[in-house]
C-alpha positions in Angstrom: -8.2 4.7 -7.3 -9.0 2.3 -9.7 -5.1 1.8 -11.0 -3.7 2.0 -7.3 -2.2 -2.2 -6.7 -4.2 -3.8 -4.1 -1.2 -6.9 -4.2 2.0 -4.6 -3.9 5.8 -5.7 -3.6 7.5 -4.0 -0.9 11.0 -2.8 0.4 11.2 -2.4 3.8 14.3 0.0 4.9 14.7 1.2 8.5 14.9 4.8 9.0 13.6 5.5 5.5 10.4 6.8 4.5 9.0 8.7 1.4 5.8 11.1 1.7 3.3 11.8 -1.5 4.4 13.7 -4.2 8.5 13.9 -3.1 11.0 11.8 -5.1 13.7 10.1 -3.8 16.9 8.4 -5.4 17.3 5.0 -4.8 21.0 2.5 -5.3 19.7 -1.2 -5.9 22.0 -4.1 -5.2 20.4 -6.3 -3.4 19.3 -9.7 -6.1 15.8 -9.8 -4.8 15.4 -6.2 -4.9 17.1 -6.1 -8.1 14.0 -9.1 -8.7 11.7 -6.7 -7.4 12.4 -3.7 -9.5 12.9 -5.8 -13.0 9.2 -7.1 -12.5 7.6 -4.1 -11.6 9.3 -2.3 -14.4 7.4 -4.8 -17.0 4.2 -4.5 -14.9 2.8 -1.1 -13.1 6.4 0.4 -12.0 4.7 0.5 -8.7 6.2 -0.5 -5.5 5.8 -0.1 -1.4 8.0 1.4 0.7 7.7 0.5 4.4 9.4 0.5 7.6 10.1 -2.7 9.2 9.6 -2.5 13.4 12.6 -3.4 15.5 11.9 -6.5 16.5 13.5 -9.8 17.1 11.4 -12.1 14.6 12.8 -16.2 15.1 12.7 -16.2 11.2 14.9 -13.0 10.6 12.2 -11.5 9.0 11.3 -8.6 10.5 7.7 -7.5 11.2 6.4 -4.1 9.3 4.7 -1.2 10.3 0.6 -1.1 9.2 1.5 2.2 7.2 3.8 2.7 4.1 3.7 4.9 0.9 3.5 3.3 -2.7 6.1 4.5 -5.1 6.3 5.1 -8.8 9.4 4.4 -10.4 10.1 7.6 -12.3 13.7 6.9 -13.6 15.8 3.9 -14.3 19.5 3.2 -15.0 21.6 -0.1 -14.7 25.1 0.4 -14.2 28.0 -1.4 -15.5 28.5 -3.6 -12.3 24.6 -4.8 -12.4 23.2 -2.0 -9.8 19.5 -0.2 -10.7 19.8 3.4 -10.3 16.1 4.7 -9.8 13.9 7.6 -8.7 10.6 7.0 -6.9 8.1 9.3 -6.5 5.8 8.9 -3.7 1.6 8.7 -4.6 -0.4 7.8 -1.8 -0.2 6.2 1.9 -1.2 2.8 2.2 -2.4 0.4 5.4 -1.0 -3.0 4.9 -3.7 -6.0 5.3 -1.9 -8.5 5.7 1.1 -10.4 3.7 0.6 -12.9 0.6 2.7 -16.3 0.6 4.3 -16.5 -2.6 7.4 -18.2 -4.3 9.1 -14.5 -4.7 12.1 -13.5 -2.4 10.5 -10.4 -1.8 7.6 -9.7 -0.4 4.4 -8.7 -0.9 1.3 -7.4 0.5 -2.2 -7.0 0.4 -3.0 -3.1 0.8 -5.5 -0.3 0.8 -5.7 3.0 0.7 -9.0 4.4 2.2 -7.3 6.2 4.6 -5.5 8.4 2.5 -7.5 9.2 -0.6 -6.6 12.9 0.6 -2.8 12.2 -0.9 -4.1 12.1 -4.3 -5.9 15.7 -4.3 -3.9 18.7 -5.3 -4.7 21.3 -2.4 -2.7 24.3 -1.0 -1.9 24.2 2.5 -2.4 27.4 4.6 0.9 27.5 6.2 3.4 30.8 5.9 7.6 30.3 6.0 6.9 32.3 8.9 5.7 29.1 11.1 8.7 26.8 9.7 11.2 29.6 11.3 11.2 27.4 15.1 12.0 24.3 12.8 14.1 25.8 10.5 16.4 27.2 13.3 16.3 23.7 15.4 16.5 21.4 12.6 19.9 23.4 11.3 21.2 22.8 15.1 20.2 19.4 14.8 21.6 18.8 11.6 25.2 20.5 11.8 25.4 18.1 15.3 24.8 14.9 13.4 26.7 16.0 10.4 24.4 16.0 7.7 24.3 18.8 4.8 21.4 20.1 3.6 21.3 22.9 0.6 19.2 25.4 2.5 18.4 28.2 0.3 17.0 25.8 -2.1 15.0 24.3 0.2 13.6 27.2 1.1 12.9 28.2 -2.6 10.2 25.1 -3.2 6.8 25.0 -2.1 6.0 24.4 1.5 4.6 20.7 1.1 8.0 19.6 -0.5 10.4 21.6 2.4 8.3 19.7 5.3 7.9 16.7 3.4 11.7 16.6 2.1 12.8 17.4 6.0 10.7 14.5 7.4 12.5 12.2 5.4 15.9 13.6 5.6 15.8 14.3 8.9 18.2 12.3 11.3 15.4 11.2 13.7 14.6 7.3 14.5 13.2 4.7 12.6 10.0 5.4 15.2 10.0 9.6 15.0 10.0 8.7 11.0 6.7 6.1 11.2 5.3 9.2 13.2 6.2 12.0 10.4 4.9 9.3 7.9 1.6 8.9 9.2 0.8 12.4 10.3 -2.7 13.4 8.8 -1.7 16.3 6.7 1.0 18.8 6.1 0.0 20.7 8.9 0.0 17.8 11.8 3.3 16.8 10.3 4.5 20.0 10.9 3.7 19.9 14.2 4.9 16.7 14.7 8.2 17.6 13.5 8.4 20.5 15.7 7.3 18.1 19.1 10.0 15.8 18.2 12.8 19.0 17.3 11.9 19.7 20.9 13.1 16.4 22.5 16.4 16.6 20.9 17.4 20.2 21.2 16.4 19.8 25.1 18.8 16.5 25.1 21.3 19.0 23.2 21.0 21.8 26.0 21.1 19.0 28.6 24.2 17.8 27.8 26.0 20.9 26.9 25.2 21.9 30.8 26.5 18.7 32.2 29.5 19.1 30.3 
């Protein structure tokens, strides 16, 4: 734990979350991202990712959730018109403390991660393909309505913490369903979160197909 930041530059990005031990591609244009990303790449390559809340702040800057997930910058690529290409891959959960004044346009927070230490431990969960079926079937019903595409079969050829994990973030719930995925104990209450919150929407989805 010793090399986790304690002071850690964030990106806040509604309806975006990334779990330990997934990767994620990332398009950077914004200039104090792009700021972001050029001194973390001389430094630790680390950064935050983190939800902000929906709020109406009367400084525009909007208030962040207490839990996000630090990143390490796994790939890099600037393109011709000045954009950073990256991959993150998710390491460990982190509580924010609070957030540090500096002369930065992005920002940056005091952390820990005490919370989580179980992130970092390589452990197989006990769960079958068997109890993703339910999910499986919903989520597909769920998806195909909101027009998303997802590759399937290869989901269903990785290992189960990268299927639920890789679902939680893709999934087309709300910015507050994703805070919920995202701070789920383990693979196992995620799971079961996911499936609770599948159940709202394909009730909604039977609901509206009978009033029509």
């Amino acid at each position: 734990m010793k090399n986790l930041p304690v002071k850690l530059p964030v990106f806040p990005l509604s309806n975006f979350i990334i779990l330990p031990k997934t990767t994620v591609p990332l398009n950077i244009f914004e200039p104090r991202y792009i700021d972001m990303i050029n001194d973390s790449m001389k430094s630790n390559k680390m950064i935050g990712m983190i939800q902000p809340k929906n709020s109406n702040n009367i400084n525009n800057i909007p208030d962040l959730y207490d839990t996000g997930c630090l990143g390490k910058i796994t790939s890099f690529r600037e393109t011709d018109d000045g954009r950073f290409l990256i991959e993150l891959k998710g390491m460990i959960r982190f509580r924010k403390i609070d957030e540090i004044n500096t002369d930065k346009k992005y920002r940056i927070l005091n952390v820990n991660y005490h919370d989580f230490l179980d992130d970092l431990i390589e452990k197989k969960e006990e769960i079958k393909f068997s109890d993703l079926k339910l999910i499986f079937k919903d989520l597909k019903s769920l998806f195909e309505k909101k027009g998303f595409i997802i590759n399937w079969k290869a989901l269903e050829q990785q290992n189960l913490n990268e299927t639920i994990n890789a679902l939680s973030m893709a999934s087309p719930f709300s910015l507050e369903e994703k805070q919920v995925l995202l701070e789920a104990k383990n693979l196992d209450k995620r799971k079961d979160k996911m499936a609770e919150i599948l159940k709202t929407y394909i009730h909604d989805v039977y609901e509206n197909n009978t009033i029509q």
